[in-house]
SERO-4910 file (N, C-alpha, C, O; in steps of 0.05 Angstrom, whole numbers):
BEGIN
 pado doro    nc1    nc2    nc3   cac1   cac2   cac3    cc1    cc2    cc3    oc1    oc2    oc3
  Unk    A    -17    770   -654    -39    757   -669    -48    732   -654    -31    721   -640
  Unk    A    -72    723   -657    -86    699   -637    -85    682   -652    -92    689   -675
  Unk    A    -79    660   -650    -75    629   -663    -88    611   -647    -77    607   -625
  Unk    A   -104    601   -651   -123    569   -642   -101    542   -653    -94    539   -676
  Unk    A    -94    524   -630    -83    505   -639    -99    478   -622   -102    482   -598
  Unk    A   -105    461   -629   -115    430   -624    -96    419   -602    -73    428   -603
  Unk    A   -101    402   -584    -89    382   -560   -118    364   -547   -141    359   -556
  Unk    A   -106    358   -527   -112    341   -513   -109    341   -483    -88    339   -471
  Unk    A   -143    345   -469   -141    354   -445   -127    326   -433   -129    302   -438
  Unk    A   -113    343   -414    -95    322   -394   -107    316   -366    -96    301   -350
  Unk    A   -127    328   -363   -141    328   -335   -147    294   -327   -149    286   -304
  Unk    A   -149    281   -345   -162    254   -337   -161    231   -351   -137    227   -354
  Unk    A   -175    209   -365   -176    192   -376   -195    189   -401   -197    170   -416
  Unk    A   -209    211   -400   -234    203   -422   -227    210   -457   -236    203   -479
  Unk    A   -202    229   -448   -194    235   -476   -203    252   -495   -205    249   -519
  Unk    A   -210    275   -477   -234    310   -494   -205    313   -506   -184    302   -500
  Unk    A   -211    333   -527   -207    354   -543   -208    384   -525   -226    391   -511
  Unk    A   -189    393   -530   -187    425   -525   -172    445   -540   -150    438   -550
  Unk    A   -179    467   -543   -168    486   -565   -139    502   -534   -138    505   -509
  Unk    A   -125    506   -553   -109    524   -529   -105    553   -553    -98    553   -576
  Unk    A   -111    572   -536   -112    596   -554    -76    612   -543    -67    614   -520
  Unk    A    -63    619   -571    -45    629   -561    -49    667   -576    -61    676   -596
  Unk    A    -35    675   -560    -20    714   -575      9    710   -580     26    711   -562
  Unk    A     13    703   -607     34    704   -607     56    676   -599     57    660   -618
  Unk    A     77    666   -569     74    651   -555     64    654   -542     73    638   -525
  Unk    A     41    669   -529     41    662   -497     15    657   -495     -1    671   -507
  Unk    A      4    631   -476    -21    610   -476    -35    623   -460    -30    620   -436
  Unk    A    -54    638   -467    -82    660   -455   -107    650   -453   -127    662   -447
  Unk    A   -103    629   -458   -141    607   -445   -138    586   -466   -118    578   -476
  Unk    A   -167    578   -471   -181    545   -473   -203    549   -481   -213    566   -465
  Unk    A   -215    545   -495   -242    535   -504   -246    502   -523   -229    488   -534
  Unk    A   -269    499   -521   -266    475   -528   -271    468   -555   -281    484   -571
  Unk    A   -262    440   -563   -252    434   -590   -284    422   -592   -294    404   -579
  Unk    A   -297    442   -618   -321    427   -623   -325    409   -641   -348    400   -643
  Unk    A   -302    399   -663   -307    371   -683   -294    353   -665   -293    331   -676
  Unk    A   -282    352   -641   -275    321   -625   -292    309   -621   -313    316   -612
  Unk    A   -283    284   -629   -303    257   -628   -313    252   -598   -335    245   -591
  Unk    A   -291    259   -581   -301    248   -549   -322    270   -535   -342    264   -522
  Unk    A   -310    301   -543   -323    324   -521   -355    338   -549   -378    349   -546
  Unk    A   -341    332   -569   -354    347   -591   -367    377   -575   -391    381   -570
  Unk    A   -343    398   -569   -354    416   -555   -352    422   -530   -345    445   -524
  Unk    A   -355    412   -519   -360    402   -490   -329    413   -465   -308    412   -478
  Unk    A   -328    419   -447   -308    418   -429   -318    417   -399   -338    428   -391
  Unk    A   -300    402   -385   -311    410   -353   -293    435   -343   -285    451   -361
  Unk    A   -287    440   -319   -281    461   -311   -247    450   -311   -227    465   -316
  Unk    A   -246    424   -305   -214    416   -303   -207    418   -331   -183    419   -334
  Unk    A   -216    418   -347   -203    416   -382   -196    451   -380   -175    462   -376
  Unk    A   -221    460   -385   -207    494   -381   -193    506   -364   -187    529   -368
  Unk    A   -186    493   -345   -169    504   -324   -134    486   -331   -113    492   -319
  Unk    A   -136    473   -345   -114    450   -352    -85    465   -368    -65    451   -375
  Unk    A    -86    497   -372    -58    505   -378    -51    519   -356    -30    530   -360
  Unk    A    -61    523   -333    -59    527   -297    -25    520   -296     -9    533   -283
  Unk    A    -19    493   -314      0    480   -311     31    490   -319     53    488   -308
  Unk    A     21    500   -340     34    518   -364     48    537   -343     72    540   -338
  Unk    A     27    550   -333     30    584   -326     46    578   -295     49    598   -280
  Unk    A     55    556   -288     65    544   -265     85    533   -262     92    522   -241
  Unk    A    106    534   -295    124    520   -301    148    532   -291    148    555   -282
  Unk    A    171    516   -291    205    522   -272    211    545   -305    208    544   -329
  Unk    A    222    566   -282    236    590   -291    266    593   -291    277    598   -312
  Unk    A    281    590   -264    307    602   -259    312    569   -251    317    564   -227
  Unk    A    310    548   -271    329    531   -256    343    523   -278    334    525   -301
  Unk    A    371    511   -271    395    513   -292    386    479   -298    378    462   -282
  Unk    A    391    478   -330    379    446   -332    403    434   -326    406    414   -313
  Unk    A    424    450   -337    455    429   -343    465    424   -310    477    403   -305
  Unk    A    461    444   -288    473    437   -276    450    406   -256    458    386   -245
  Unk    A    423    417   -260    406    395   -250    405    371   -260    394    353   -247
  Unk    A    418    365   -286    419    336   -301    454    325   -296    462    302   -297
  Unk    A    463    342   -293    489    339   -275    486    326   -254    493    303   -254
  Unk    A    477    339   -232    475    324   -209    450    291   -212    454    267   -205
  Unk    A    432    301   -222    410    274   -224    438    253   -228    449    242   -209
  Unk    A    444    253   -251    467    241   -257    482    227   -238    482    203   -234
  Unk    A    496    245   -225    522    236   -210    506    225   -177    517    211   -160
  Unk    A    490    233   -177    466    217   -156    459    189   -163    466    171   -148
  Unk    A    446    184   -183    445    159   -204    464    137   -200    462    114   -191
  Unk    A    487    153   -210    516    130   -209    526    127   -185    538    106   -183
  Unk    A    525    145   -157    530    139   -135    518    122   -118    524    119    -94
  Unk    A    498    111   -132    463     91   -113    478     61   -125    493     55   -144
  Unk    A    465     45   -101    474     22   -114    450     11   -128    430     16   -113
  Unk    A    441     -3   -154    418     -4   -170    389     -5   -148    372     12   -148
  Unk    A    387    -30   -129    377    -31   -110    360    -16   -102    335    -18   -103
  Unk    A    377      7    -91    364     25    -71    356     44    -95    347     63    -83
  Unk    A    355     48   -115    338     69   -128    307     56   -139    308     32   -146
  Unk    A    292     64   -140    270     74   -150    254     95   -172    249    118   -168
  Unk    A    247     78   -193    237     95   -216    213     97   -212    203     76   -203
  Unk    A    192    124   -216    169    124   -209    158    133   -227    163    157   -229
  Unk    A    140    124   -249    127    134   -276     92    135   -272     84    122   -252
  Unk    A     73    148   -289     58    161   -282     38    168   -306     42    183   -325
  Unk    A     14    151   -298    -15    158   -325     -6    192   -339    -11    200   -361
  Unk    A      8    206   -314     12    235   -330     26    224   -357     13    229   -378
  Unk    A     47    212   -360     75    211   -379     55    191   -394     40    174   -386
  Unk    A     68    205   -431     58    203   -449     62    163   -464     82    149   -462
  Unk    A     42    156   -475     58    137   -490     91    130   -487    104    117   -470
  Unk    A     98    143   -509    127    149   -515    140    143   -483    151    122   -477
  Unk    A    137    165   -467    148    165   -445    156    137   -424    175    132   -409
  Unk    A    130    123   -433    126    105   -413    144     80   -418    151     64   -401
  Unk    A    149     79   -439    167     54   -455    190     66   -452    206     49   -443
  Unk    A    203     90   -457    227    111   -443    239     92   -415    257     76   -410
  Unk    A    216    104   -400    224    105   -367    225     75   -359    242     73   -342
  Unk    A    212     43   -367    207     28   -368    234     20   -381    248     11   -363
  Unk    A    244     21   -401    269      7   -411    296     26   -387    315     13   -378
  Unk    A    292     54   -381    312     58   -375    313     38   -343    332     23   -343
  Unk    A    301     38   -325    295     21   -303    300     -3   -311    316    -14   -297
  Unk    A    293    -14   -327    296    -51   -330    336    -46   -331    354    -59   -320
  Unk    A    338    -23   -349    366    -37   -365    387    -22   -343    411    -20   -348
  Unk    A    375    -12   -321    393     -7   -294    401    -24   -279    424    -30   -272
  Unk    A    373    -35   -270    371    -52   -262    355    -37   -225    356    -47   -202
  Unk    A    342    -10   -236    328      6   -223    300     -8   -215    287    -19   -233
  Unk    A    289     -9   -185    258    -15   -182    239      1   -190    243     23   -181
  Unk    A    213     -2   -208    190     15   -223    175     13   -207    172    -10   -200
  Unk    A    163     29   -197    131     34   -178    107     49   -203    114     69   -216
  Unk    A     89     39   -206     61     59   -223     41     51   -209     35     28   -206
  Unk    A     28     71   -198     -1     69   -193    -23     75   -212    -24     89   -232
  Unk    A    -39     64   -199    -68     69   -225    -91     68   -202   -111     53   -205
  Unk    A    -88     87   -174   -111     90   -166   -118     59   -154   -138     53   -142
  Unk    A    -99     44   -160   -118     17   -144   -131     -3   -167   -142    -25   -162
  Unk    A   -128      9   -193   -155     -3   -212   -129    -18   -226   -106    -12   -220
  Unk    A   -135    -37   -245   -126    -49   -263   -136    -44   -291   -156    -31   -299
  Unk    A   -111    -61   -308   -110    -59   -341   -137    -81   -350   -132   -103   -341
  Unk    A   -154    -81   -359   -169   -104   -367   -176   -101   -401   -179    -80   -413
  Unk    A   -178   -125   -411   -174   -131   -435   -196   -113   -463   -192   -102   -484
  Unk    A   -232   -124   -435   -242   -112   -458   -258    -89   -437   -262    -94   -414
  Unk    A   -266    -68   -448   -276    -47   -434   -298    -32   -458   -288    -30   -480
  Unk    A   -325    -22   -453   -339     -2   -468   -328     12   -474   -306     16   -462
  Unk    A   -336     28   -495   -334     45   -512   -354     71   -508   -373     62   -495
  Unk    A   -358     92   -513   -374    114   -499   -396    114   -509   -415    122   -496
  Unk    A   -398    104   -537   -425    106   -552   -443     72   -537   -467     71   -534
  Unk    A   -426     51   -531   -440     29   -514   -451     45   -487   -476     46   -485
  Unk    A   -438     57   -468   -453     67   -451   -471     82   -452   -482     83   -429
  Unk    A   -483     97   -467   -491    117   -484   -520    100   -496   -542    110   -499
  Unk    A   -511     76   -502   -528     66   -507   -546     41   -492   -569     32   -496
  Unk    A   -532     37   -479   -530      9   -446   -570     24   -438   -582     46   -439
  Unk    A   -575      0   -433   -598     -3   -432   -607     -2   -395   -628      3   -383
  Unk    A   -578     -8   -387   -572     -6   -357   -552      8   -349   -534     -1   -362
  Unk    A   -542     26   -334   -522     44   -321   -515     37   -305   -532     43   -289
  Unk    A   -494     23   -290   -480     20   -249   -457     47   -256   -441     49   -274
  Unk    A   -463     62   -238   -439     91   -238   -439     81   -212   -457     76   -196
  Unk    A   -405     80   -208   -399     76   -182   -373     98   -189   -354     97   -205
  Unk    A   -378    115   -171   -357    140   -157   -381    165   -163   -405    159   -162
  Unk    A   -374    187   -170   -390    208   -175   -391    209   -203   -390    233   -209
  Unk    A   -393    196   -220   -385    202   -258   -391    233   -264   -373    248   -272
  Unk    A   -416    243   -259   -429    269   -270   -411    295   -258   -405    316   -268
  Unk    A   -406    285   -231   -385    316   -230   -356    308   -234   -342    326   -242
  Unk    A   -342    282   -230   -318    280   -239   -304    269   -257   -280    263   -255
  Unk    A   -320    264   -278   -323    251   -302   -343    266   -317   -356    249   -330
  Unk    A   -352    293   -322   -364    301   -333   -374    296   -364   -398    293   -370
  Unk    A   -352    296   -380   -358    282   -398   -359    249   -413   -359    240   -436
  Unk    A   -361    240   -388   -375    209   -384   -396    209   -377   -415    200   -391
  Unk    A   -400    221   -354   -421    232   -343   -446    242   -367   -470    239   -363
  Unk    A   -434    253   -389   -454    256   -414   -471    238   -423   -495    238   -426
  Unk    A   -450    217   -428   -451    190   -444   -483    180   -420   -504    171   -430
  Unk    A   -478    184   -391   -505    168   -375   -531    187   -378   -554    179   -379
  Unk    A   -523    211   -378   -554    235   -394   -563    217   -413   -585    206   -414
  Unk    A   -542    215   -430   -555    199   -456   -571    183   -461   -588    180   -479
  Unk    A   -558    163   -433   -569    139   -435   -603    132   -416   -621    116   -419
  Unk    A   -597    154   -397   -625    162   -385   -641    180   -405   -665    184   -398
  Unk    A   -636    185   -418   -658    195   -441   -665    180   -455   -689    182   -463
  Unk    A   -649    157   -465   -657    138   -477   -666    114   -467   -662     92   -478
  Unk    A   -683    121   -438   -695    103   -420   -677     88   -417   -680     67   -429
  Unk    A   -651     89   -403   -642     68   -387   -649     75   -359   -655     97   -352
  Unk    A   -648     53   -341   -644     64   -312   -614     56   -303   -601     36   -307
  Unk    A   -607     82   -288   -587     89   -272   -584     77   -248   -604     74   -234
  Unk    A   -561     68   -240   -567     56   -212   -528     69   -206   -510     62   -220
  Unk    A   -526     90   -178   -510    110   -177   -502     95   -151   -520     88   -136
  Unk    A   -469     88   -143   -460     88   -114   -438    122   -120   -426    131   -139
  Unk    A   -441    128    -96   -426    138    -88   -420    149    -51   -439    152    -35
  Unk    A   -389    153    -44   -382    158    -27   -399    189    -15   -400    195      9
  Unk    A   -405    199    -27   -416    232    -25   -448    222    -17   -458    203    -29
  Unk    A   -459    233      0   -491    228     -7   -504    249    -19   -529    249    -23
  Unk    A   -485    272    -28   -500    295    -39   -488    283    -72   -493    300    -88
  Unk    A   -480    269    -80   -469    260   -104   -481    277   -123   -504    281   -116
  Unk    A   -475    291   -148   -485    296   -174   -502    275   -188   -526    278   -193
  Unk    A   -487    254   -195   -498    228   -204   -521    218   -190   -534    205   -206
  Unk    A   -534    218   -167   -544    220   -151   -575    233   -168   -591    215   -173
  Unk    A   -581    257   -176   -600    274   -189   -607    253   -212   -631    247   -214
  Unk    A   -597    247   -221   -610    222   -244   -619    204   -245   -637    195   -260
  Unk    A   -605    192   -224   -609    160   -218   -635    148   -202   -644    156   -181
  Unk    A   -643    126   -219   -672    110   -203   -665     96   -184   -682     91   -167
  Unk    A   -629     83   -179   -622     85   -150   -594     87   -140   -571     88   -146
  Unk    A   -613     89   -118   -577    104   -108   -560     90    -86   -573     75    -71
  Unk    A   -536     91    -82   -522     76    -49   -506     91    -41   -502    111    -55
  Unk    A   -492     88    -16   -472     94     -7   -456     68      6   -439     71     23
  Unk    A   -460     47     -2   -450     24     13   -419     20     -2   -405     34    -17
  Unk    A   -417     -1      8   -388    -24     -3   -387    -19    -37   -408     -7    -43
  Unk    A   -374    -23    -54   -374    -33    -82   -383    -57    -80   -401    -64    -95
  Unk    A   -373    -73    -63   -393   -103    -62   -412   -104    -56   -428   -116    -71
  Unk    A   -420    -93    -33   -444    -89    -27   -462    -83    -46   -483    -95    -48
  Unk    A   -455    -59    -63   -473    -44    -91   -478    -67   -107   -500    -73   -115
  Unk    A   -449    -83   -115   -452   -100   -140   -479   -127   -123   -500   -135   -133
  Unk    A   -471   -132   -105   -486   -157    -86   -518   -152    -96   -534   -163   -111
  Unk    A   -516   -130    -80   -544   -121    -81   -565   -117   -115   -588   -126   -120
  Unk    A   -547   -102   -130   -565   -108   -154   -556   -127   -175   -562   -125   -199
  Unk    A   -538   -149   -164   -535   -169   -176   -551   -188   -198   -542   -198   -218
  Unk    A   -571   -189   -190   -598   -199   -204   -608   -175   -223   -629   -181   -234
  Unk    A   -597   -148   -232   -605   -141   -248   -578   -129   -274   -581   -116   -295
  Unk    A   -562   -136   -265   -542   -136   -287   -541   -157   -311   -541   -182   -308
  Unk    A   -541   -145   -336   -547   -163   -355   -524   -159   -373   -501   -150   -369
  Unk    A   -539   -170   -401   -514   -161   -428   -517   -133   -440   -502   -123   -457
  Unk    A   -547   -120   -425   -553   -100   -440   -537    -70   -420   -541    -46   -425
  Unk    A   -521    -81   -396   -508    -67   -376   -481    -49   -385   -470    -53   -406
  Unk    A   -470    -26   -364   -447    -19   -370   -448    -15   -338   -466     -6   -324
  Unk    A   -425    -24   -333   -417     -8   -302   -394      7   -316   -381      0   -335
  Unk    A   -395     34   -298   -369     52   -301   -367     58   -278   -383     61   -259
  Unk    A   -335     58   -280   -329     70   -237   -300     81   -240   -284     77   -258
  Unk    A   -296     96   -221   -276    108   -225   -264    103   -196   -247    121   -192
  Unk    A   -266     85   -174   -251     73   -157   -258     50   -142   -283     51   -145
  Unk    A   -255     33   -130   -261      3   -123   -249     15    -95   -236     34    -88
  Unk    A   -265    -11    -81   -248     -5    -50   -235    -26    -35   -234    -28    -10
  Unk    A   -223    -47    -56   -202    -67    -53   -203    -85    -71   -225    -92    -80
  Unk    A   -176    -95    -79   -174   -114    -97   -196   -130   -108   -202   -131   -132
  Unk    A   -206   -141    -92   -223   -165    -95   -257   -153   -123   -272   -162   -140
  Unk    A   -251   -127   -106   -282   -103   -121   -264   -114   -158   -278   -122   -176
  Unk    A   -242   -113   -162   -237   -117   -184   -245   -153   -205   -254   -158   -228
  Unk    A   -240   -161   -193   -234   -185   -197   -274   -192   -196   -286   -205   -213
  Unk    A   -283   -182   -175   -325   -183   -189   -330   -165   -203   -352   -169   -213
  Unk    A   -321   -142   -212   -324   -130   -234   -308   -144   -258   -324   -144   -277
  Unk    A   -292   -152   -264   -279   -175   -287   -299   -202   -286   -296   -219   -304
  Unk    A   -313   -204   -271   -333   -224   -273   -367   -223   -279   -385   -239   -274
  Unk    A   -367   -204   -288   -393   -187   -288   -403   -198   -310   -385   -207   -324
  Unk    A   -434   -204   -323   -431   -205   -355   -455   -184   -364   -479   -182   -364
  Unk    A   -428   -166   -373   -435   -135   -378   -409   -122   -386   -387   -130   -376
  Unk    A   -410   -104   -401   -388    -93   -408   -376    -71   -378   -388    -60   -359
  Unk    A   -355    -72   -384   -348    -48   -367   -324    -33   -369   -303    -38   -382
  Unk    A   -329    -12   -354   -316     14   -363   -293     31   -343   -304     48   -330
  Unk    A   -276     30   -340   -263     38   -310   -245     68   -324   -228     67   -342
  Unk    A   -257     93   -309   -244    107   -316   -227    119   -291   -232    120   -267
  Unk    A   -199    131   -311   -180    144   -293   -171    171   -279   -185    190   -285
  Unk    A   -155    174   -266   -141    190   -266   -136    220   -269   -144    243   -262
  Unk    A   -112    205   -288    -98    208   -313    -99    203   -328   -108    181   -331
  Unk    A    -92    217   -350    -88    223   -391    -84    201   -401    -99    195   -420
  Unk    A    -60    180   -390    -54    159   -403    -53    138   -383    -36    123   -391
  Unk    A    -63    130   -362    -58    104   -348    -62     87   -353    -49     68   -345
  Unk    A    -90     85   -371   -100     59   -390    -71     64   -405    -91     74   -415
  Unk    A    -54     66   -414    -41     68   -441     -8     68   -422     13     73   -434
  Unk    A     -8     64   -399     14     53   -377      3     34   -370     18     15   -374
  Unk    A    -13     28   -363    -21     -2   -355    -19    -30   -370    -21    -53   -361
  Unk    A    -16    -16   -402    -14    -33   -429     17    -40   -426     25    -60   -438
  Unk    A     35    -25   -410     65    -30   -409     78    -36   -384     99    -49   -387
  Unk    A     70    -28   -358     72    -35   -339     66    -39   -315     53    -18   -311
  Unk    A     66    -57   -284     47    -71   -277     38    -48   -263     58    -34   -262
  Unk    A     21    -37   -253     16    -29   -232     17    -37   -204      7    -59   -198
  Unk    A     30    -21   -181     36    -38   -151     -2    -18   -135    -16      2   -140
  Unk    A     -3    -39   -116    -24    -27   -102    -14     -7    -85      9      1    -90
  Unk    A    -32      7    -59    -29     30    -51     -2     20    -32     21     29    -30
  Unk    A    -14     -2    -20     12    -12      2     32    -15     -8     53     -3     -2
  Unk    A     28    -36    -28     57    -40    -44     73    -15    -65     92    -23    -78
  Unk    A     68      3    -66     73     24    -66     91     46    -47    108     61    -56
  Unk    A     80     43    -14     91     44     11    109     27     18    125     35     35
  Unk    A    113     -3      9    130    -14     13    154     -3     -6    175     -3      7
  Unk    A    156      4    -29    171     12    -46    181     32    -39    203     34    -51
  Unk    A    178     52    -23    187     73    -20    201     71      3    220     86      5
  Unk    A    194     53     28    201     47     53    230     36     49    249     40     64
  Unk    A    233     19     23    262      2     17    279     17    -18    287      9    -40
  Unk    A    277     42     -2    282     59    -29    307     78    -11    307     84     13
  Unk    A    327     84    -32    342    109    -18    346    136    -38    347    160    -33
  Unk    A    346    123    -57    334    145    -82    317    141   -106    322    132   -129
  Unk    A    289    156    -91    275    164   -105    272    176   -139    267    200   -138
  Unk    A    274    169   -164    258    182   -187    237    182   -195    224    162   -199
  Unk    A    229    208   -199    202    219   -197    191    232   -224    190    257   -228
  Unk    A    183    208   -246    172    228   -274    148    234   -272    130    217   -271
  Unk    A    143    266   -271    116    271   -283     96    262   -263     80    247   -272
  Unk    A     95    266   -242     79    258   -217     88    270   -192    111    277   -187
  Unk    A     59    271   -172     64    287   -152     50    266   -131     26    262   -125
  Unk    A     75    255   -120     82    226   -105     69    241    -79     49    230    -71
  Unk    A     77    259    -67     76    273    -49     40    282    -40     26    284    -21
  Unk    A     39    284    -61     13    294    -62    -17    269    -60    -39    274    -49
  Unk    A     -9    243    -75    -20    222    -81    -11    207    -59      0    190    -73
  Unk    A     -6    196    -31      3    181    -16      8    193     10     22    214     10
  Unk    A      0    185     29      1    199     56     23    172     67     20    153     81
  Unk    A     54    187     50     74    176     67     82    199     82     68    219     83
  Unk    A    113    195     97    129    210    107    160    205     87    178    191     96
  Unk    A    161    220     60    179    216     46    207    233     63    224    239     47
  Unk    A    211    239     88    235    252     96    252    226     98    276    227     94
  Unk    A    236    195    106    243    173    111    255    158     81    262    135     83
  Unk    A    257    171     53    280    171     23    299    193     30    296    216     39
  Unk    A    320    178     23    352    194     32    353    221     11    359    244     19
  Unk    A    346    215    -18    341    236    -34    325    222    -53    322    198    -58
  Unk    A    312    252    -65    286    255    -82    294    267   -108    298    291   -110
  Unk    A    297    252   -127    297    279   -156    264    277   -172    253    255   -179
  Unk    A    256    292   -175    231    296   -194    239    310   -220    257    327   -218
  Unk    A    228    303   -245    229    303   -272    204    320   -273    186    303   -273
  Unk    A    195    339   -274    171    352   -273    171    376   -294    190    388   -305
  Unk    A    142    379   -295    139    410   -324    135    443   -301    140    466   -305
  Unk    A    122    424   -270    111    452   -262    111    450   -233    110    426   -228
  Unk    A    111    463   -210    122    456   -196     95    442   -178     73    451   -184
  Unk    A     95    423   -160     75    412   -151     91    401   -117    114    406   -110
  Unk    A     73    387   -103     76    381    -71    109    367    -77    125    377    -62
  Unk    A    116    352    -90    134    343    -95    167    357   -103    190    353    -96
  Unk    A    154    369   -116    176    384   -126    190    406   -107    213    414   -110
  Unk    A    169    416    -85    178    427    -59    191    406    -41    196    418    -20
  Unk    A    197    390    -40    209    371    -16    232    364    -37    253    373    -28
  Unk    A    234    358    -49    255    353    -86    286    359    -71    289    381    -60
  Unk    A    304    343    -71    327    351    -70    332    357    -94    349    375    -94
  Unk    A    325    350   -117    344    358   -153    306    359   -165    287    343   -164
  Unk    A    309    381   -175    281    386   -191    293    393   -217    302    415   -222
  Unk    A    294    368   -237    301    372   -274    272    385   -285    254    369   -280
  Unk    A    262    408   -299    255    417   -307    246    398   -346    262    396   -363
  Unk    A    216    389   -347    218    389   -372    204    392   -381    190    408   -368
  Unk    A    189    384   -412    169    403   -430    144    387   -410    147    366   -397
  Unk    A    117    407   -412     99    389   -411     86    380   -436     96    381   -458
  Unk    A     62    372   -431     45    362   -454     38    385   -475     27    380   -497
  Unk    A     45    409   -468     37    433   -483     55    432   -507     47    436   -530
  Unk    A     85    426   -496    110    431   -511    113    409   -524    130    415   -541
  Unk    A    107    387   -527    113    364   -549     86    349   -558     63    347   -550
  Unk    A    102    339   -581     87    320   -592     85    285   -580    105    276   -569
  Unk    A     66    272   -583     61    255   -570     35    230   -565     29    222   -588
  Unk    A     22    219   -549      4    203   -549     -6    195   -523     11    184   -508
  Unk    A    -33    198   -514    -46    181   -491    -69    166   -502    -86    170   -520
  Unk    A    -65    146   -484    -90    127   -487   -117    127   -468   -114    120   -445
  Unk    A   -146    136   -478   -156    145   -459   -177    119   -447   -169     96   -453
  Unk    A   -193    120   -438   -200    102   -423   -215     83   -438   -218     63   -424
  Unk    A   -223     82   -456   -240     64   -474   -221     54   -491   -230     39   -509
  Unk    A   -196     59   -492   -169     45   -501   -158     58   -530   -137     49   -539
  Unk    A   -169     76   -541   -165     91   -564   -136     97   -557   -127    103   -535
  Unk    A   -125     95   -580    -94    113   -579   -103    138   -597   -118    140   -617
  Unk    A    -85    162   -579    -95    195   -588    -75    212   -581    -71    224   -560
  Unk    A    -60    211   -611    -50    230   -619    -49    268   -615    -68    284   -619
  Unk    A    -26    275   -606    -23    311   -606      1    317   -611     19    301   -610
  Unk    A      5    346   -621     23    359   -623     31    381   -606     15    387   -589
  Unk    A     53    393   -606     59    410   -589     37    430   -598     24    429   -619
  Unk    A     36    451   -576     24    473   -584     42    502   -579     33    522   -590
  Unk    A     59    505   -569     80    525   -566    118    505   -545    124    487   -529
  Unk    A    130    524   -562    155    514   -561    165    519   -541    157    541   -531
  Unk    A    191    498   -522    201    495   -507    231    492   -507    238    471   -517
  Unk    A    251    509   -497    276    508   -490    278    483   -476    302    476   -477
  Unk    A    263    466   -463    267    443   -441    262    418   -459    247    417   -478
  Unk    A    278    399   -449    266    373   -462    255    357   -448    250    358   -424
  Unk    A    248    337   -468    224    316   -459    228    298   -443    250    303   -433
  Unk    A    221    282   -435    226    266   -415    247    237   -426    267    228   -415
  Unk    A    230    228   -455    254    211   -466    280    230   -472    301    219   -467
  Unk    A    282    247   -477    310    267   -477    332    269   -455    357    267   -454
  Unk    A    312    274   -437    327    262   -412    337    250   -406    360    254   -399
  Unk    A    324    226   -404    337    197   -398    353    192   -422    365    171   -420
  Unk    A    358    206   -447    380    192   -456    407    214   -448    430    208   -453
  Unk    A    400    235   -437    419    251   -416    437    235   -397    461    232   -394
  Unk    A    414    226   -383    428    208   -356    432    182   -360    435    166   -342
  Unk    A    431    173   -398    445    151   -393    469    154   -414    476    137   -430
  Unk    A    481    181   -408    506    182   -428    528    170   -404    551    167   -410
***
């Protein structure tokens, strides 16, 4: 029999609604949740493609003997040389988990956020939506699709668009009255004189610190979207390191922990240069192939939980089919028996 159950696409930061259709247990597609406040309807191709994850999850690996060893790896490191690595993927819950277990080790925390920072006040989708002015800096319309809505909107409702991006074939690009490919400073420099209070910039990457710090100085609301599901909602708990300092972290590391993230995949190191690697993962990813100890646990499908999406809303889900594996706070109270 087919059962429709409610979640929360994990693809990104904006915080859609998605239906996950099950037979029985087993998760056979996606369509989209049409009373959500954020998508009302709506999906990009990454939301429907987002139980990919599911269908990719660890099969034949023994948990007891993999939390065994995590373990006895753990207690053999001197606090020092380990490294905790947490991740906009990992939930609320999770992040205050992985964060207390590191402090009370006395383990080093690495989180990235893409480069961007936590800032206090940020738009809301119906302000952009309504912004009388648009700055889209990255591609919003193809990789932010449903942000990307919010600027249709607002070009219908006579705003003008003003689009950077790295691409010159950009999506965002088709809308916009203008367009760049320059600096983020450069972009902001340049239409400086026309940013107001009736403004929203939204961007989804900066191209060095400093791009942050004139966007926090802007007077205009603004909007920085992520990622990941919850990074706004990790960034509320812990600091984020930049890309280097990040590389430094791993350079003065001898064992690597890895929740819910694909380190490997996100960073053009040479991780042969960490003595060992354990990853905490739902499914297997670039990481989990180089993995000396791969712990197996639920993903976002299998529990209940919370991300914060980019306009700062806290948003609630439940599991949608059940899991023999546990959660990530489960874990760590595993490896700290």
């Amino acid at each position: 029999m087919f059962e429709i159950k409610h979640t929360l696409c994990p693809s990104c930061s904006v915080g859609c609604g998605i239906n996950v259709i099950l037979d029985g247990e087993e998760i056979v597609g996606t369509f989209p949740y049409k009373r959500h406040p954020v998508n009302a309807g709506k999906n990009c191709l990454n939301g429907r493609n987002s139980i990919d994850c599911y269908n990719s999850k660890f099969e034949d690996i023994d948990f007891d003997k993999a939390i065994a060893d995590a373990s006895n790896e753990i207690k053999s490191c001197n606090a020092s040389d380990v490294s905790v690595i947490c991740s906009g993927n990992d939930t609320v819950e999770e992040i205050g988990a992985i964060k207390e277990f590191a402090q009370s080790n006395g383990f080093n925390i690495g989180f990235y956020a893409n480069d961007l920072k936590n800032f206090d006040e940020v738009a809301s989708y119906d302000e952009l939506a309504g912004a009388g002015k648009v700055f889209a800096i990255g591609d919003i319309l193809y990789e932010n699709p449903l942000i990307g809505r919010r600027i249709v909107h607002a070009k219908q409702n006579d705003a003008k668009i003003y689009a950077l991006s790295k691409n010159e074939n950009a999506v965002t690009f088709n809308i916009a009255d203008e367009t760049s490919t320059s600096s983020v400073q450069e972009f902001l420099d340049k239409f400086a004189g026309e940013i107001d209070d009736s403004s929203v910039v939204v961007f989804n990457y900066v191209d060095a610190a400093e791009d942050l710090d004139k966007l926090e100085s802007l007077d205009c609301k603004i909007l920085p979207v992520f990622s990941k599901p919850n990074t706004k909602g990790a960034l509320d708990v812990v600091d984020p390191k930049s890309s280097d300092e990040m590389i430094e972290l791993f350079d003065n590391t001898k064992l690597l922990l890895v929740f819910n993230d694909d380190v490997v995949d996100e960073f053009d190191y040479d991780f042969t240069k960490v003595s060992k690697i354990i990853t905490f993962a739902c499914c297997e990813n670039d990481t989990t192939e180089i993995a000396d100890i791969v712990v197996p646990v639920k993903s976002w499908l299998e529990q209940d939980g919370s991300f914060v999406n980019a306009m700062g809303d806290e948003q609630n889900f439940n599991s949608v089919v059940e899991s023999d594996n546990l959660g990530i706070v489960e874990v760590i109270g595993e490896l700290n028996k």
